[in-house]
C-alpha positions as semicolon CSV with decimal commas, in nm:
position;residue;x (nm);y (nm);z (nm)
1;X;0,000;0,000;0,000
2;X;0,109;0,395;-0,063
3;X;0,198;0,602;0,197
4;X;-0,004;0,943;0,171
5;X;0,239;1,226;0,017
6;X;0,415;1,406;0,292
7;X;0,250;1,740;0,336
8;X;0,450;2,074;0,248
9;X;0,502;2,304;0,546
10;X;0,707;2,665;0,401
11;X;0,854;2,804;0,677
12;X;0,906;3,228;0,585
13;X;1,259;3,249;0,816
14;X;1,610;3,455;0,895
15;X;1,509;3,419;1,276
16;X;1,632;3,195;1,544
17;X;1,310;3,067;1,604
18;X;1,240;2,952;1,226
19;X;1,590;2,785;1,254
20;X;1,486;2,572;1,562
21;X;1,119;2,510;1,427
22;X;1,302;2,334;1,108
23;X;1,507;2,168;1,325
24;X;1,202;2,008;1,517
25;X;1,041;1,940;1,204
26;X;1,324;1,778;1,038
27;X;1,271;1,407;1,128
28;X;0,871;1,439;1,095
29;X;0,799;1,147;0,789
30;X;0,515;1,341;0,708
31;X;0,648;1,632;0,644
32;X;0,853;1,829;0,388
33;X;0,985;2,188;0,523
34;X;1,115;2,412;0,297
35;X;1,284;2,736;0,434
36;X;1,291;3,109;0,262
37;X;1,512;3,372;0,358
38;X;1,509;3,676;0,195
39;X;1,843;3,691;0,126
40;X;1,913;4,086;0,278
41;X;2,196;3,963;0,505
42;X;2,510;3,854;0,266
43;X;2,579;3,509;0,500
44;X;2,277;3,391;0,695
45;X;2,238;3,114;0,902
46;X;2,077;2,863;0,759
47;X;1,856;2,594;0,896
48;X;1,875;2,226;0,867
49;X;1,661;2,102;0,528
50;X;1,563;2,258;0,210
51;X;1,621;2,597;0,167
52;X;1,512;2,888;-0,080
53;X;1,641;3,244;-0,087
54;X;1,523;3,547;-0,249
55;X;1,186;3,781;-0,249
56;X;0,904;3,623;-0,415
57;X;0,744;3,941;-0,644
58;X;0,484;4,050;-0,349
59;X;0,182;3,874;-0,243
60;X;0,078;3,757;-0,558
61;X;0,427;3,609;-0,632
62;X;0,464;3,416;-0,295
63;X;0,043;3,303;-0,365
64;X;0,152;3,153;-0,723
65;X;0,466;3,023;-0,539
66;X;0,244;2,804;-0,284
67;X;0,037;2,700;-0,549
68;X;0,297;2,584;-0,803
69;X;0,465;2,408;-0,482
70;X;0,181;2,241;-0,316
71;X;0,203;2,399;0,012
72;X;0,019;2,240;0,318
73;X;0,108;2,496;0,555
74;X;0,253;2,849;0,591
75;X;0,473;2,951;0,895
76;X;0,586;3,306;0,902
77;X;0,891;3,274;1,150
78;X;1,045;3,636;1,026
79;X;1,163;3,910;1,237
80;X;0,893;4,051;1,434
81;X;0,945;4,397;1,233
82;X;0,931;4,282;0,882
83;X;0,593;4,365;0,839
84;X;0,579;4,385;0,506
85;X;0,675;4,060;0,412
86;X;0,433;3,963;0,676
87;X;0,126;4,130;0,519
88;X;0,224;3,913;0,217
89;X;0,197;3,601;0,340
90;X;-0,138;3,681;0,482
91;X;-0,268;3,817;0,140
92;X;-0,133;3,518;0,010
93;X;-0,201;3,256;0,218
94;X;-0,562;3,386;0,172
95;X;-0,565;3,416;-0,225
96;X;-0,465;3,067;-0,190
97;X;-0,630;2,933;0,104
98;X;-0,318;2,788;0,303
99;X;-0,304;2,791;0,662
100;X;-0,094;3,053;0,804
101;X;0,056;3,080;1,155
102;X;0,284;3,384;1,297
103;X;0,543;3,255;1,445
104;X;0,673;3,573;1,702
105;X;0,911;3,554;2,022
106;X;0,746;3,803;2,297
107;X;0,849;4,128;2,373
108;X;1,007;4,319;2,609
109;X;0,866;4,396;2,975
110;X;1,035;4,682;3,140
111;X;1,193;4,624;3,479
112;X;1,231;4,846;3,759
113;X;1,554;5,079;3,712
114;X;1,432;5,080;3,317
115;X;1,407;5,419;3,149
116;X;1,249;5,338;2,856
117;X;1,089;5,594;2,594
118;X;0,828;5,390;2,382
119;X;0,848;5,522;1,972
120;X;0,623;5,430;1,733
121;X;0,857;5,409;1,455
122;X;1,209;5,516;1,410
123;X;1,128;5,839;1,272
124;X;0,956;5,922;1,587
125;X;1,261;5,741;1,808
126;X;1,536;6,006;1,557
127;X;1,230;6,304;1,710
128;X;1,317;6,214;2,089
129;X;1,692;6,214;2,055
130;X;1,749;6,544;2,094
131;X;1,657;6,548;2,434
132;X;1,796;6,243;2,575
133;X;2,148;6,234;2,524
134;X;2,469;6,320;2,267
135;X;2,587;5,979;2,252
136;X;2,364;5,705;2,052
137;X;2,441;5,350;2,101
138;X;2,201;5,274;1,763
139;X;2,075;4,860;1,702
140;X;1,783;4,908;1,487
141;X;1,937;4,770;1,190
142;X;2,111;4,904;0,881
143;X;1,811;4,934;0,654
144;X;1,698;5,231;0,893
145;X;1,983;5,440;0,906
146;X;1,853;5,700;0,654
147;X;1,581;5,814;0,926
148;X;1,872;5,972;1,164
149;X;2,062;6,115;0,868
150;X;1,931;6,440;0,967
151;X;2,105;6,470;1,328
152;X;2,438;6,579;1,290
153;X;2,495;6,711;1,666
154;X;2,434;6,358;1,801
155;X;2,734;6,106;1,794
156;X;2,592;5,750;1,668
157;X;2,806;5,411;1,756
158;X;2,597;5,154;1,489
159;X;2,592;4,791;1,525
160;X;2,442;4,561;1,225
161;X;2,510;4,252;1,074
162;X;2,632;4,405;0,755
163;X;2,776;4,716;0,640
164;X;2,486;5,024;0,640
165;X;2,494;5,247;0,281
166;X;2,475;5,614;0,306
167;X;2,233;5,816;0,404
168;X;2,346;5,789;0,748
169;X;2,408;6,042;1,015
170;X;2,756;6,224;0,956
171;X;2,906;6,153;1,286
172;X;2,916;5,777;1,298
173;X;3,087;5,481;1,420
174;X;2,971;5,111;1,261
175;X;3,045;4,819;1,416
176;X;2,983;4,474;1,227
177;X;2,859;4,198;1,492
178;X;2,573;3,952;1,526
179;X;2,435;3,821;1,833
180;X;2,428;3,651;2,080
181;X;2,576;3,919;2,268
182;X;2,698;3,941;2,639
183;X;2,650;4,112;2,986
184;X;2,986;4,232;3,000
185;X;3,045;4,287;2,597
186;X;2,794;4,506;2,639
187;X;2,857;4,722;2,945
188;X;3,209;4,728;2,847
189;X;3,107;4,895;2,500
190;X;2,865;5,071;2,679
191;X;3,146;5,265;2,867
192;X;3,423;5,234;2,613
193;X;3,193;5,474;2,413
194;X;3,063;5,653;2,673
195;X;2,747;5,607;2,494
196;X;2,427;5,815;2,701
197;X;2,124;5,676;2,481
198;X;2,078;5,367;2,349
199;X;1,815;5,303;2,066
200;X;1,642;4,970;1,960
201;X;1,359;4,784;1,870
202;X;1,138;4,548;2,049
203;X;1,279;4,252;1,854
204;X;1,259;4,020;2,169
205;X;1,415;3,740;2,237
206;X;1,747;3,677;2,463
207;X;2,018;3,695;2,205
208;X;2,056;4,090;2,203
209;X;1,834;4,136;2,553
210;X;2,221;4,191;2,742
211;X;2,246;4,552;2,599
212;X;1,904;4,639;2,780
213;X;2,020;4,480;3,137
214;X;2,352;4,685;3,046
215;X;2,162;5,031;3,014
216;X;1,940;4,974;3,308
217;X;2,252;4,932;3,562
218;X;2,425;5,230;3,399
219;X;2,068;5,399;3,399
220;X;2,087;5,525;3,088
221;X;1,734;5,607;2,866
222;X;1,623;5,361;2,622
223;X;1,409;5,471;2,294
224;X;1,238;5,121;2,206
225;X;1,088;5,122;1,900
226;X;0,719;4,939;1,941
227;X;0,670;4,626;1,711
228;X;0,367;4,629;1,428
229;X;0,144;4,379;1,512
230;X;0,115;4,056;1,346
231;X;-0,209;4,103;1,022
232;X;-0,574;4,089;1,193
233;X;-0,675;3,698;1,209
234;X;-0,385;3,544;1,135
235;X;-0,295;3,301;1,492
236;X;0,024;3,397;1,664
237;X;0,285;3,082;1,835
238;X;0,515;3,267;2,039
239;X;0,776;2,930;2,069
240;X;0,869;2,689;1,775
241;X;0,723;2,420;1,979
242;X;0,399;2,625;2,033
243;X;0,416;2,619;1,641
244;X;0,508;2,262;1,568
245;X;0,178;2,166;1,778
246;X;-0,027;2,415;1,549
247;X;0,065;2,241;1,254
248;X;0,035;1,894;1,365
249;X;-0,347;2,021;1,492
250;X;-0,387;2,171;1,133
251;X;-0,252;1,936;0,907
252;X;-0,418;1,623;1,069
C-alpha cells in the first residue's frame, strides 16, 4: 500500500526561532519543510533542510509560489518587524487558502531601574533624541539608518550585521557583529563609548536582551521602537514548539 504524500510546510525564516522550528520538524515522515530567507543579510544562518532564498514578487508572487509548490502549511517565523513581508503572506495565504501561523518571540517587559521611551517608529525614536542624550548606542538595523541622517549634533556608535549604505548620520561609528551578545560585551562597550542613549527595537528574544540589562545598571534612557502587530486573524505561536503543535493540529 502507498503512503499518503508528505505534506508541504514553508517556513518564511532569517530568525532563530524559524531555525529551531526546522530543526524540530526535520525528522517528521510526514512532512517536507522548505525554508525562505530573503536573502538581505550577505551570509545567513541557515537551517537544517531545504532551503530557498530570495523575495518572491509581493503577495501575488509568494500566492503563485504556494500553489505551483503544493504547500500544506505556511509559517511566518520572520523578524517581528518585517511587516511587510508579513502582510504578504497573509494576502497570500488567503488568495490561496493555506493555513498561516505567525510565528513571534514576545516582547520586552520593562523592569524596575528601566528608562524606557516607547516610539512608534524610528522616525519618531530620531524626534526624541534630541533630548535624551549626545551619545547614541544605535541597534535598529542598517536598513533604517537614513531616518537619523538628519542629526548631525548627536554622535551615533551603529551595530548591524552588515555594512549600512549612506544616508546615514555624519558623525558615525559602525560596528559589524551579530548576536548573541553578552553582559559584560555590552557594558564594556557601553562605557568604552561613553554612549548616554541607546536606541532599539522590540525585537525580543534573549540573544541581544544583554544591551538592555547593560543600560538599566548604567541607567541610561532607552528609545524602544514598538513592534507592528502581526495582520488581523492570522494566529500567533510565540515558541517553535507552540508552532510545531499548530501544525500537527492543522494538518491532521
Amino acid at each position: 500500500m502507498n503512503s499518503a504524500p508528505a505534506r508541504h510546510v514553508l517556513i518564511l525564516g532569517g530568525t532563530t526561532e524559524a531555525r529551531r522550528l526546522a530543526e524540530e520538524l526535520a525528522d517528521a515522515p510526514a512532512l517536507r519543510v522548505t525554508s525562505s530567507l530573503a536573502g538581505r543579510v550577505a551570509a545567513p544562518r541557515l537551517p537544517v533542510g531545504q532551503v530557498r532564498i530570495g523575495g518572491f514578487g509581493g503577495a501575488e508572487g509568494m500566492a503563485r509560489w504556494l500553489r505551483e509548490h503544493q504547500v500544506d502549511a505556511l509559517i511566518d517565523a520572520t523578524h517581528p518587524f518585517a511587516d511587510t513581508i508579513s502582510s504578504h503572506a497573509a494576502q497570500a495565504a488567503a488568495d490561496v487558502h493555506v493555513p498561516l501561523l505567525a510565528l513571534r518571540r514576545p516582547g520586552w517587559v520593562p523592569g524596575p531601574g528601566d528608562r524606557w521611551h516607547s516610539a512608534g517608529s524610528l522616525a519618531e525614536a530620531a524626534r526624541l533624541l534630541p533630548d535624551l542624550g549626545e551619545r547614541i548606542f544605535l541597534t535598529t538595523g542598517r536598513m533604517g539608518l537614513a531616518t537619523f541622517a538628519h542629526l548631525t549634533e548627536q554622535w551615533f556608535l551603529v551595530r548591524s550585521v552588515d555594512a549600512p549604505e549612506p544616508p546615514a548620520p555624519p558623525r558615525m561609528e559602525v560596528i559589524l557583529d551579530r548576536g548573541p551578545f553578552t553582559l559584560g560585551g555590552e557594558t564594556e562597550l557601553l562605557r568604552r563609548h561613553r554612549i548616554d542613549v541607546l536606541v532599539t527595537k522590540d525585537s525580543g528574544g534573549h540573544a541581544t536582551a544583554p544591551k538592555l540589562t547593560a543600560a538599566r545598571a548604567a541607567a541610561l534612557p532607552v528609545v524602544l521602537v514598538r513592534r507592528p502587530p502581526a495582520p488581523e486573524g492570522v494566529p500567533v505561536a510565540e515558541t517553535p514548539a507552540e508552532a510545531a503543535t499548530w501544525l500537527r493540529t492543522t494538518l491532521g
